[in-house]
N, C-alpha and C positions, 0 to 999 in steps of 0.2 A: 376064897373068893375075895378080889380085893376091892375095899370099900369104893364104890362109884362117888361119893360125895368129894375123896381125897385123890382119887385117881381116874376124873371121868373120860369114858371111852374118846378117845381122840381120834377125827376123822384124818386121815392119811393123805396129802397134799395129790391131785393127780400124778404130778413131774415123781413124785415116787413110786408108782405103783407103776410096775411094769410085767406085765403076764406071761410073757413070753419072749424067746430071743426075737420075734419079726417085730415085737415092740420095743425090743432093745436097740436093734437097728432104727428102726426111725426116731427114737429118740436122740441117738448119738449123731444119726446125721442132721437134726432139725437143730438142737443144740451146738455143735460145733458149727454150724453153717450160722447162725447166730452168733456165735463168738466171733466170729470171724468178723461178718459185717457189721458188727458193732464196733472193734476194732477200728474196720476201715471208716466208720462216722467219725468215728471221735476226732482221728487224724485230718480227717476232711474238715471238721471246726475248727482244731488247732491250729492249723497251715489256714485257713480261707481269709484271715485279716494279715495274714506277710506276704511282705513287695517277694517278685524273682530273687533280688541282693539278699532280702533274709533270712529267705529259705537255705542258700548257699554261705552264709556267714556262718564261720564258726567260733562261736562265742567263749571260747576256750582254746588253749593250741594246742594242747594233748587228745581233744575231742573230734567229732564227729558233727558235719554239719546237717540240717534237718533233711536238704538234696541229698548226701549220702546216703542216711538211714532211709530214707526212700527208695532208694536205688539199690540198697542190700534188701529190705523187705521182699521189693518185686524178686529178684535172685533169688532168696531162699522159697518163697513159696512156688515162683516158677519152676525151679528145679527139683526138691522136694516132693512136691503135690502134682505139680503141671507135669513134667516130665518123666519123673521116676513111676508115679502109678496114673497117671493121666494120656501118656505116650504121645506131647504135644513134641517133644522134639526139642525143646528149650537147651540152649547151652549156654550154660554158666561160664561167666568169668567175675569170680569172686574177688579178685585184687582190686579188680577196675571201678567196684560197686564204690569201694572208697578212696580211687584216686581219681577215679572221672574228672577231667576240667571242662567238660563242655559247656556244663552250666545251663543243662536244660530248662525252659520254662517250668514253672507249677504246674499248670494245667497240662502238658506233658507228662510229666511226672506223675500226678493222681492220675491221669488215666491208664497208664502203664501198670498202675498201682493198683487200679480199678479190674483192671482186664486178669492181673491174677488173684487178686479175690474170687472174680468172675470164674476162673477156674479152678479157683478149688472149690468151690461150692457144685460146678458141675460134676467134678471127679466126684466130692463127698453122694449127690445125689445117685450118684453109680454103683456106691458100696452094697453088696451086700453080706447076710451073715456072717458067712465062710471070710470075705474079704480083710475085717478087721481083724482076725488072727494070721492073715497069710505073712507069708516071711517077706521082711524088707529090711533090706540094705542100700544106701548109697556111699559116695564119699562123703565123708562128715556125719554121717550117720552110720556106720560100721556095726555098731552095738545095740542098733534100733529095734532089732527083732520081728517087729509086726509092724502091720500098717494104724492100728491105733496109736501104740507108741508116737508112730511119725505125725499125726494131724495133729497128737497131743505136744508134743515138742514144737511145733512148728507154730501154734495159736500160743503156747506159752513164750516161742520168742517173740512173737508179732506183740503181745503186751509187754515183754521186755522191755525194744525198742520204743513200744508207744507211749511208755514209760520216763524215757531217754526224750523224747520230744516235748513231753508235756512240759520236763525241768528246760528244754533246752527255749521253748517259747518264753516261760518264764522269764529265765535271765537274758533274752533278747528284749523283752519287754523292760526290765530295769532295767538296762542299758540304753533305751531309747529314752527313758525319764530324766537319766540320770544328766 
């Protein structure tokens, strides 16, 4: 018996104890539907103090301006999530995501951005058990195997890029000091 003094019973956090798969599932969709819109905050504070010019400036030439990575985001999750297991219809053009010159507004933009969050959170709320082992493949995704794999990939590139914006506000920001 091990000593309680040096090893006291430790209560078990809720978000760990899961009883069963129908609590498995709503775990993964209450969480990843949180990854997600937490995601889409962040971005929404990082872009909400830049002009339309700085959203579209690319502060590096080998780089990506913050309008593109927007405009790829919405892409990948629209086709991905929205399209591939949502059956919105979405058709990708992935080239265009980063040569686009129309130069859309911001608020444009995040709402395009918003509306496919907005679907993957509806797709996520439709999973169930069976769902997150079922098979999926797209293009770009060949190797995906299951539908977890794909939300999982797809919230890991969504912090990628929001990643990619946080440095890329940054050095727009030294650059307006400088």
């Amino acid at each position: 018996m091990a000593n309680r003094k040096f090893y006291p019973k430790q209560r078990v956090p809720d978000f760990v104890r899961i009883a069963s798969v129908s609590d498995l599932n709503t775990t993964l969709v209450r969480d990843f539907e949180r990854n997600y819109r937490e995601a889409a905050q962040k971005i929404h504070l990082l872009v909400e103090p830049l002009t339309d010019d700085q959203i579209w400036a690319r502060p590096y030439p080998y780089g990506n301006s913050i309008g593109h990575l927007l405009l790829h985001l919405t892409g990948n999750l629209s086709y991905y999530i929205g399209a591939e297991m949502g059956g919105t219809g979405y058709v990708r053009n992935r080239p265009l995501e980063f040569m686009d010159t129309s130069r859309a507004p911001k608020a444009e933009l995040l709402g395009k951005f918003d509306q496919a969050i907005a679907t993957v959170a509806s797709v996520l709320k439709k999973q169930v058990e069976q769902d997150w082992s079922a098979a999926y493949t797209a293009k770009g995704f060949e190797d995906c195997g299951d539908r977890f794999t794909a939300f999982l990939r797809c919230a890991a590139h969504l912090s990628h890029h929001t990643g990619q914006i946080i440095y890329l506000c940054k050095e727009l920001e030294r650059q307006n000091r400088a």
